[in-house]
Phi, psi and omega in degrees: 000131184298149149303356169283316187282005178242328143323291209287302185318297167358273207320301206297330178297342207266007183297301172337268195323306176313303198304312177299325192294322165307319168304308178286357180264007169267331200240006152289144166300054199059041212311107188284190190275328161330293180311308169308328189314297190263005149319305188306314202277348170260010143288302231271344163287329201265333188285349194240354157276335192299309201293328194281300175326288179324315201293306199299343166278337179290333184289354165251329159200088177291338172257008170298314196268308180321298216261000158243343205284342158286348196264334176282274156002287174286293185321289189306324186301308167318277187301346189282318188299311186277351156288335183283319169272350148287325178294335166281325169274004197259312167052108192225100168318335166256033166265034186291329191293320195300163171298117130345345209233323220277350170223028168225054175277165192315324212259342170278308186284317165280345164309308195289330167306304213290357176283312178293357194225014173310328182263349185273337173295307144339287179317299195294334151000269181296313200278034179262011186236347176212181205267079179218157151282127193265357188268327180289305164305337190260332174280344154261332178319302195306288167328316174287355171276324194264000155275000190257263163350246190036276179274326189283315188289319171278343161320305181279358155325277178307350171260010190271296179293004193253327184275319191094219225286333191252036167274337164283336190289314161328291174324299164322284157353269178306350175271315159307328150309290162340259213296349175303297177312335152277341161284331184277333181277335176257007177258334173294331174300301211265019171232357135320000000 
């Protein structure tokens, strides 16, 4: 496999993790880049472990993993979504004072990678089939997540001061989006 064509699979797994990450930097509290920082590095680890899970399952039941893995996808995203958006609407404008971390903690961005990263557990699948180093492949998956994550948590830094008060129900919103879309690109795949 060329490094362009290993590049370019990188980008596409880490877009989920971009989408949730603009959500979650819409519903964080002005998140600085520290903070984006290591949103990234705890996507782009669990997104750059998934394919090495996947390679080692595809070599045992590749069509085991294929056939649920959008559905694990929408349900975490799906409930990740729908707690963010009760969490927006309980909303108490004078909780400015609460821990900025109590619902963007280590163990919340990771459950929303490893959700995010469900198709990338697929891919290692597929490439357990083909003539690739999985190690080199879980390693760019991994970088292009954590400049994607990133770039995605401050982004939605700015649409997070655009939207106010009501940026976790927005955050929520797109993580529901997310996992929709994933369920709709393998159940529309599989009746093509």
């Amino acid at each position: 496999m060329s490094p362009i064509s290993m590049l370019l699979i990188g980008f596409a797994m880490s877009t989920d993790a971009f989408a949730a990450a603009i959500g979650k930097g819409a519903a964080m509290r002005k998140p600085r880049f520290p903070d984006a920082l290591r949103a990234g590095l705890i996507f782009g680890v669990i997104e750059g472990l998934t394919p090495v899970i996947g390679w080692l399952l595809g070599r045992a039941a590749s069509s085991y993993v294929q056939a649920f893995d959008h559905w694990i996808a929408f349900v975490l995203l799906g409930a990740l979504g729908v707690h963010m958006i009760i969490n927006g609407v309980r909303h108490d404008p004078d909780a400015d004072s609460e821990d900025p971390d109590r619902h963007h903690g280590f163990w919340h961005l990771a459950v929303t990678g490893f959700a995010t990263s469900i198709d990338a557990l697929a891919v290692g699948v597929g490439l357990a089939f083909l003539d690739v180093h999985i190690g080199v492949m879980a390693t760019v998956i991994g970088l292009c997540t954590l400049v994607m994550v990133t770039s995605g948590i401050m982004l939605g830094r700015v649409l997070g001061d655009m939207i106010g008060k009501r940026a976790e129900i927005a955050g929520g919103v797109i993580l529901i989006i997310v996992g929709s879309a994933i369920l709709y690109e393998h159940l529309s795949g599989a009746v093509g």
